[in-house]
N, C-alpha and C positions, 0 to 999 in steps of 0.2 A: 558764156554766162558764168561770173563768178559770183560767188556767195560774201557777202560779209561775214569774218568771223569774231567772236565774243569771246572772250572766255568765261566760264561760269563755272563757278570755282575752280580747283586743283586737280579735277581729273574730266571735266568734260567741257565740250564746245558748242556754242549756239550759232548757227547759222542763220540766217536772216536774208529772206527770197522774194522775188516782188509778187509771186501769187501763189495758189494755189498749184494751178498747174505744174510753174515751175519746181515746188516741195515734190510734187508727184514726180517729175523726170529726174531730177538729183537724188530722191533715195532710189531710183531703181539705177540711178550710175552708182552708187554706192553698193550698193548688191551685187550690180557686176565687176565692180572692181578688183582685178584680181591682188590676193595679198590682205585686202583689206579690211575683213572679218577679222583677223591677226588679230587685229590693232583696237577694234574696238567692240565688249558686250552691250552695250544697246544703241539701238538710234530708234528716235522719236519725233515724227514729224506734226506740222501743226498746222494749222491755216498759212503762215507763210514764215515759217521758222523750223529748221531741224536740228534735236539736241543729239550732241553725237558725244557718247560718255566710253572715257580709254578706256584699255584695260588696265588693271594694274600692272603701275610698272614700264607704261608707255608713255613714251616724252611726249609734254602736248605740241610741241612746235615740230615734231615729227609728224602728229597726226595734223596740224593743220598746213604743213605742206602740201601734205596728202590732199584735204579738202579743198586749199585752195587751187592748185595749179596740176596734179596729176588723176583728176577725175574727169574724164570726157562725160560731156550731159547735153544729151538729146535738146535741143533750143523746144523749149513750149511748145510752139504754136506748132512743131512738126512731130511731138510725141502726143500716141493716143494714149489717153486715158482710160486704161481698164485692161492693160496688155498681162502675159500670161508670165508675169516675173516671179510670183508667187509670195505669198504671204509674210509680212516680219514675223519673228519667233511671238508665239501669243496664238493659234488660229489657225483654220484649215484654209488652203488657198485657195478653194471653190466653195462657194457657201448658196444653195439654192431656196427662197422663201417664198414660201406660196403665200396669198395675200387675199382677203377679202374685201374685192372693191366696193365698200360700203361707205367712206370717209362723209362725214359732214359738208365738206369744202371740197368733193367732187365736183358740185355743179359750179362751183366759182372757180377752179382750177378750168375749165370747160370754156370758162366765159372769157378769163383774163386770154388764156391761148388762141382761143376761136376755133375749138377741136371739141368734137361731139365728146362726151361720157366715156363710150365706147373706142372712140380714136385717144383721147386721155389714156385710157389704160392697156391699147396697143400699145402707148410710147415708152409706158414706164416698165411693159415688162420685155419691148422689141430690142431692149438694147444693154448689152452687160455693163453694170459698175463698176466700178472701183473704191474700194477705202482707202480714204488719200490720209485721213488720223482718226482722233477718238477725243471725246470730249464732253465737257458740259452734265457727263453724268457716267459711271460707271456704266460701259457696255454700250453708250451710244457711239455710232461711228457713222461720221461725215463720208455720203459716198459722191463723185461725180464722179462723170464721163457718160453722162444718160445721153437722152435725145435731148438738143437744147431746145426744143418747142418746150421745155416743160421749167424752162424759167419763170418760173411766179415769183412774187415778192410776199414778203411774210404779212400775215395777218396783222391790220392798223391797230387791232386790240388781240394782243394775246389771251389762251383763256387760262384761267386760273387751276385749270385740273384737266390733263390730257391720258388717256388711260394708257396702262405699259400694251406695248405691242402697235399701239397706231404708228402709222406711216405715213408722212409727210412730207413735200417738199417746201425748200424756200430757196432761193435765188439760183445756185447751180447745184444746188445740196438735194439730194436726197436722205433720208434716216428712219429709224424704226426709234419710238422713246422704246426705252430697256426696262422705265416702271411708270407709276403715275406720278404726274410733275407739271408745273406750269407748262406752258409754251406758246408758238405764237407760226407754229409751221401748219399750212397749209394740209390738211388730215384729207387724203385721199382711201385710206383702206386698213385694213386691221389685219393681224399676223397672231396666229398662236405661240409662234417659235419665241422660246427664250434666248434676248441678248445678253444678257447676264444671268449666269446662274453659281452660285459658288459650291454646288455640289461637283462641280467639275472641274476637270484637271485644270483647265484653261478657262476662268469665269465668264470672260467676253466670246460672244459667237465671232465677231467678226474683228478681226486683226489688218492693222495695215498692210497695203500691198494687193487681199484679197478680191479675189473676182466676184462679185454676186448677182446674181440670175433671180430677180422678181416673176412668181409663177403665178396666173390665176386660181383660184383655190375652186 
């Protein structure tokens, strides 16, 4: 698997991946590549795009040789999701959230699966995540690699005010909203833990890369 690359302005690269999956196995070959921290301060994955910004001072057609032809990347459908590569700079690599299964869309999450309440919330917390990026709002991050029983599709009507700390799924996604904000994801349970908080060193709890463990509260 090769990535298309972009260039985006004068010191960084946009990659372009046909899924999610695939963003998830390309930055952990980028993580393990040896040498190749060298070359560049950040990379930034996305639904299916990774920006990959030089350092100063690094030629970009150096670094896109790199990307394109001297990175070995696990093919998708054989890399798990959620493996123990550990976090991009931003986050601790283990991040555990205990959860109050109270959500509104419990019992439709229930219905769409054909899994009791209680089997629902075996699935979501029998199996470790992954942050595969971050988005759509300070401190929310996109997780998969859960149980795929818990594919639901998002709400036909989003609702207008989603309180910070619910947890939701939609399609392969899992997430915690980081405040109150529209939405339209499936609200299985509530969390006290703060995603964003900017009294700390690192505002976002959870960083790309990271593992995370949903605990019953």
């Amino acid at each position: 698997m090769s990535p298309q690359v972009l260039p985006y302005g004068d010191r960084a690269l946009l990659l372009e991946l046909p899924d999610t999956a695939a963003v998830v196995a390309y930055v952990d070959a980028l993580a393990a590549a040896p040498g190749f921290a060298d070359l560049v301060d950040d990379v930034v994955p996305g639904a299916r795009t990774v920006l990959v910004r030089a350092r100063r001072g690094v030629d970009l057609a150096q670094l896109e040789t790199r990307c394109r032809a001297e990175i070995a990347i696990v093919p998708p459908e054989e890399h798990p999701l959620g493996p123990d590569v550990g976090a991009l700079p931003g986050g601790p690599s283990r991040v555990e959230i205990p959860v109050e299964y109270d959500g509104p869309d419990l019992g439709e999450v229930a219905r769409l699966t054909g899994l009791t309440r209680d089997e629902v919330v075996e699935a979501h917390t029998g199996t470790p995540w992954r942050v595969a990026f971050g988005g759509f709002a300070p401190g929310f991050a996109y997780l998969v690699g859960g149980d795929p029983r818990l594919h639901v599709p998002r709400r036909a009507t989003p609702r207008t005010a989603v309180p910070a700390g619910a947890v939701g799924l939609a399609g392969e996604f899992s997430g915690v909203y980081p405040r109150e904000s529209p939405g339209g994801w499936q609200l299985i349970g509530t969390t006290a833990e703060r995603m964003w908080d900017l009294d700390r060193d690192q505002p976002a709890l959870l960083a790309a890369g990271a593992t995370v463990r949903f605990v019953r509260a």
